[in-house]
C-alpha positions as a Markdown table, in Angstrom:
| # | Residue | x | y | z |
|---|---|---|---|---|
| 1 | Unk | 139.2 | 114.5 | 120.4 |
| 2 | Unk | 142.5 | 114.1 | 118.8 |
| 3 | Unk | 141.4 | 115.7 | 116.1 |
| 4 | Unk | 138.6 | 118.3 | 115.6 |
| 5 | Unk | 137.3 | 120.4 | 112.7 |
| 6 | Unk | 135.7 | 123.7 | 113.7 |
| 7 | Unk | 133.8 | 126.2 | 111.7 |
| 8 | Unk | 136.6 | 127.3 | 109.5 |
| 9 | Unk | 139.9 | 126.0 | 111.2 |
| 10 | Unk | 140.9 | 122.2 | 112.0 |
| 11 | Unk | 143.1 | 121.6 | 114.9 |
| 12 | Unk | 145.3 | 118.4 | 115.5 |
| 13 | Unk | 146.9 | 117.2 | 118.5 |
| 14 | Unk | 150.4 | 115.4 | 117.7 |
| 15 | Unk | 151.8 | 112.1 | 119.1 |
| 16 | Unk | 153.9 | 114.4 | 121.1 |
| 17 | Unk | 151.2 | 116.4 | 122.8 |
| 18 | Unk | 152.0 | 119.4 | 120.3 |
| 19 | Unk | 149.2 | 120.8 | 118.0 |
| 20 | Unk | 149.0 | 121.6 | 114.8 |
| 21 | Unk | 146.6 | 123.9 | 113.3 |
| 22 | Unk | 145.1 | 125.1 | 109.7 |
| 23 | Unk | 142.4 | 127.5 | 107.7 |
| 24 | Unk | 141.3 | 130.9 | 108.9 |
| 25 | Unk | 142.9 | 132.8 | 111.9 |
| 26 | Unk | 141.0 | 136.1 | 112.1 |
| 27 | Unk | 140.6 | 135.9 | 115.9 |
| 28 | Unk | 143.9 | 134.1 | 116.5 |
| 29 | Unk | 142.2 | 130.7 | 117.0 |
| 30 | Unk | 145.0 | 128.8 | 115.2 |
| 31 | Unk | 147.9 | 130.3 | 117.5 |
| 32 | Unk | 148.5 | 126.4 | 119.3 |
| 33 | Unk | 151.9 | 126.6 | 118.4 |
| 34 | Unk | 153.6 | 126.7 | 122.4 |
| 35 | Unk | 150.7 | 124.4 | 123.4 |
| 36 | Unk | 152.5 | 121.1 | 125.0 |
| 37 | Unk | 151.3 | 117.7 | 126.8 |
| 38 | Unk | 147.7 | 118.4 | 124.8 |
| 39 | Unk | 145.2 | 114.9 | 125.2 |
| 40 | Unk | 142.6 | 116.8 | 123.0 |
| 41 | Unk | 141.2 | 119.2 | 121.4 |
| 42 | Unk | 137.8 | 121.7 | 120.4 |
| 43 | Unk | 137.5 | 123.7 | 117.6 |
| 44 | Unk | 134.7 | 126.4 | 117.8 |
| 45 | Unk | 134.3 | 129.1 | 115.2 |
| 46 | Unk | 136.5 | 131.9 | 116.3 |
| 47 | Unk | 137.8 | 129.9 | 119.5 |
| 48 | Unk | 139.8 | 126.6 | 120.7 |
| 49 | Unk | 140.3 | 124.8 | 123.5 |
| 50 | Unk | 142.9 | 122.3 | 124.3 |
| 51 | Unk | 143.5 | 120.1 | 127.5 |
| 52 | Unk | 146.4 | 119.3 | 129.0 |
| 53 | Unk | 147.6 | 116.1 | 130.7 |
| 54 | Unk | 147.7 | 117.8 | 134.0 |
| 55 | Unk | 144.1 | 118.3 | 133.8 |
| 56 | Unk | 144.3 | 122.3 | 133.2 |
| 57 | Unk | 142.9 | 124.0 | 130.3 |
| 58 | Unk | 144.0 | 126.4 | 127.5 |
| 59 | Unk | 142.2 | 128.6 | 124.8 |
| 60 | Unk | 142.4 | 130.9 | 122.0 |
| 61 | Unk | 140.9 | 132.7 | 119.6 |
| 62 | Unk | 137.9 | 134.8 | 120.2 |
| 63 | Unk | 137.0 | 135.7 | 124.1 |
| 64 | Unk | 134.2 | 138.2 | 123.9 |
| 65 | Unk | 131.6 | 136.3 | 125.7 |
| 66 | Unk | 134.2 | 134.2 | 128.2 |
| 67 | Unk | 134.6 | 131.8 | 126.0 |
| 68 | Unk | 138.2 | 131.3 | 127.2 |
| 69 | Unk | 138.5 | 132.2 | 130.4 |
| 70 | Unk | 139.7 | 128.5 | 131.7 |
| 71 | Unk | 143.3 | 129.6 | 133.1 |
| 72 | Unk | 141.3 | 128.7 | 136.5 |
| 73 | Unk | 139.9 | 125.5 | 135.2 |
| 74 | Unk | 141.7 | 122.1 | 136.6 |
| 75 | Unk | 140.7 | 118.4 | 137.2 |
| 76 | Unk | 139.0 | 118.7 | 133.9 |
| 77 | Unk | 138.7 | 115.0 | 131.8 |
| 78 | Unk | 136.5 | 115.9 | 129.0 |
| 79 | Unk | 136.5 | 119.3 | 126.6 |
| 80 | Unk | 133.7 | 120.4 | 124.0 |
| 81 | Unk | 133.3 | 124.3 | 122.2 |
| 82 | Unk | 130.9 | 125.3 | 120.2 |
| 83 | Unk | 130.7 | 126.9 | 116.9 |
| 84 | Unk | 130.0 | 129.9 | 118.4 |
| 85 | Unk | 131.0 | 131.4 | 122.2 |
| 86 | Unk | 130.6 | 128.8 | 124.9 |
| 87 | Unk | 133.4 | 126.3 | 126.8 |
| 88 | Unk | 132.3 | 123.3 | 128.6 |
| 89 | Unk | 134.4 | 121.2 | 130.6 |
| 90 | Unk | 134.2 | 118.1 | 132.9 |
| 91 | Unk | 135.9 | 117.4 | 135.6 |
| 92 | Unk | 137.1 | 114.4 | 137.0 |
| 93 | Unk | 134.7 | 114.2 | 139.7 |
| 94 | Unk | 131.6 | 114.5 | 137.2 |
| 95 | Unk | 130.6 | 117.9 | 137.4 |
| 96 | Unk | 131.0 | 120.5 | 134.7 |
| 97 | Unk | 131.8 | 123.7 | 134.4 |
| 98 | Unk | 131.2 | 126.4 | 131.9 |
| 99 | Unk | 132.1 | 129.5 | 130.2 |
| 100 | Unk | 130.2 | 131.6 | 128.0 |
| 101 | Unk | 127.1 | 132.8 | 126.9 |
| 102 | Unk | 123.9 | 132.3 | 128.5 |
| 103 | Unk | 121.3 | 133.9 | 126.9 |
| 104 | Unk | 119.2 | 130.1 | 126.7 |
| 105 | Unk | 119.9 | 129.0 | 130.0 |
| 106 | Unk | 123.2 | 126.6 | 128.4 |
| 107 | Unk | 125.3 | 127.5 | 131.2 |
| 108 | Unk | 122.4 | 125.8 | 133.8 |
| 109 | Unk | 124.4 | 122.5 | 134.5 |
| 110 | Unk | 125.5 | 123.3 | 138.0 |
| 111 | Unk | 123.4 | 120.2 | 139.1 |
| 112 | Unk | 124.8 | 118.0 | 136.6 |
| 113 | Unk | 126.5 | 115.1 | 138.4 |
| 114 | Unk | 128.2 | 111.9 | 137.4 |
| 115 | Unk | 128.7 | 113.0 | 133.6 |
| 116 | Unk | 132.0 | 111.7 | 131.4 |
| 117 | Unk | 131.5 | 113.6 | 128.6 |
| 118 | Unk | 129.3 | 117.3 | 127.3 |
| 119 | Unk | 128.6 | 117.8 | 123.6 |
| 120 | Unk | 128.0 | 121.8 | 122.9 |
| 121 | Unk | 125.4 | 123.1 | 120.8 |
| 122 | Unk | 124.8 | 126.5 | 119.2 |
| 123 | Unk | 122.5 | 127.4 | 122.4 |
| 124 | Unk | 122.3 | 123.9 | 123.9 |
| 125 | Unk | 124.5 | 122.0 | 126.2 |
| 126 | Unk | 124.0 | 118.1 | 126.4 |
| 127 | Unk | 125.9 | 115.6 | 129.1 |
| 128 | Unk | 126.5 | 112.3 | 128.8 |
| 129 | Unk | 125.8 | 110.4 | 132.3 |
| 130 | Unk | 127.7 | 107.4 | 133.6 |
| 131 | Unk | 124.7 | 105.7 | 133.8 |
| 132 | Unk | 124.0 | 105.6 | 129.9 |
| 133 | Unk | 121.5 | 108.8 | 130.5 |
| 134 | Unk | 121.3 | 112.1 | 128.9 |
| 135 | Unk | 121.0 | 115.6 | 130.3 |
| 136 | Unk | 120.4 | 118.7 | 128.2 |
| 137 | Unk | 120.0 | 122.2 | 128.9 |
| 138 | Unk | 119.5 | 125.7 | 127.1 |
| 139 | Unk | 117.1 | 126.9 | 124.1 |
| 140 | Unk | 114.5 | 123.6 | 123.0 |
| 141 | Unk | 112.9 | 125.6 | 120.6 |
| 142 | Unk | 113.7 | 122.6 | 118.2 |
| 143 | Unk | 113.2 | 120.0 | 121.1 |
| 144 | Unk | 116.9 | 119.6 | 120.8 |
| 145 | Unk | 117.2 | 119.2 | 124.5 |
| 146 | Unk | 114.4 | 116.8 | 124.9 |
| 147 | Unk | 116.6 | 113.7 | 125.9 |
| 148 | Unk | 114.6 | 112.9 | 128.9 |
| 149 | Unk | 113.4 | 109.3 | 128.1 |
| 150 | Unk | 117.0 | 108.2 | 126.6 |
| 151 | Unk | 119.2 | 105.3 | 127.9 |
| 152 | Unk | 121.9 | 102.9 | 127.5 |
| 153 | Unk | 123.5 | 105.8 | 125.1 |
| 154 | Unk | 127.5 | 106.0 | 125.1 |
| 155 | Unk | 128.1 | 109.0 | 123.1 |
| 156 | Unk | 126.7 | 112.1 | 122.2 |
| 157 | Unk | 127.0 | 115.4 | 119.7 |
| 158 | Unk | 125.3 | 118.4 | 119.7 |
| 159 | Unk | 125.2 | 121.1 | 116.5 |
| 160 | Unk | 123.7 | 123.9 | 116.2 |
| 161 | Unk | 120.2 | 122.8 | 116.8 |
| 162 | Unk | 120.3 | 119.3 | 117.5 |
| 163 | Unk | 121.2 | 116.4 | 119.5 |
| 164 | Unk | 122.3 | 113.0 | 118.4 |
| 165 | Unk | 123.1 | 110.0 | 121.1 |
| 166 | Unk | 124.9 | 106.4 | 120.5 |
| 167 | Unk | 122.9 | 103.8 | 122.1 |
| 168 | Unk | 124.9 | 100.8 | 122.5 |
């Protein structure tokens, strides 16, 4: 995302890897000002996340669940937060990693393999496979994570308790 509008904030990543950043600040979520070489960018509620060219991660905001603990984080191609405390990334080799809550079992991807892209629910993840497939995990009390039986989909989103897929 070049572009990304979280709960109360937008964040917007420059043509020269700079980001911009307006609406409510409370938790210091909007303080992207010495960001630099940014591909993309999150927006949560109280948190974002931006990633770098080198592959590294950065985040600010609100940390009281983990949320941006990603200093450690490298190789990472694909980014998603979540409108509330949860960090997803994916790395280059197509696993994911994950910081956060866990009270639904969302951080349960460690199996996850071959995935280009994670979309992060309110208590769901969801990962997009190479193969056009679609892995989910966390709270399905809404049957938001039953994606089981779809294919041939090339992008997914997640809110807070849902799950939509692109079928091509």
């Amino acid at each position: 995302n070049t572009i990304s509008a979280g709960y109360a904030h937008t964040v917007v990543v420059n043509s020269d890897g700079s980001v911009a950043s307006v609406g409510w600040n409370k938790f210091r979520q909007l303080n992207v000002e010495e960001w630099t070489n940014i591909i993309a960018v999150d927006a949560g509620w109280r948190h974002t996340v931006g990633l770098k060219s080198d592959g590294t991660v950065v985040a600010t905001g609100y940390n009281h669940s983990g949320e941006c603990n990603v200093e450690e984080w490298t190789d990472i191609v694909a980014i998603s937060c979540n409108n509330h405390d949860r960090t997803v990334g994916v790395k280059s080799d197509g696993t994911v990693v994950v910081t956060g809550t866990n009270q639904h079992g969302e951080r349960d991807v460690g199996a996850w393999n071959n995935i280009v892209s994670v979309a992060v629910g309110l208590s769901h993840t969801v990962g997009l496979k190479s193969n056009g497939t679609v892995v989910a995990t966390g709270d399905n009390t809404l049957s938001q994570c039953e994606t089981d039986d779809w294919n041939n989909i090339v992008a997914i989103s997640a809110g807070d308790d849902f799950t939509v897929g692109l079928k091509s």
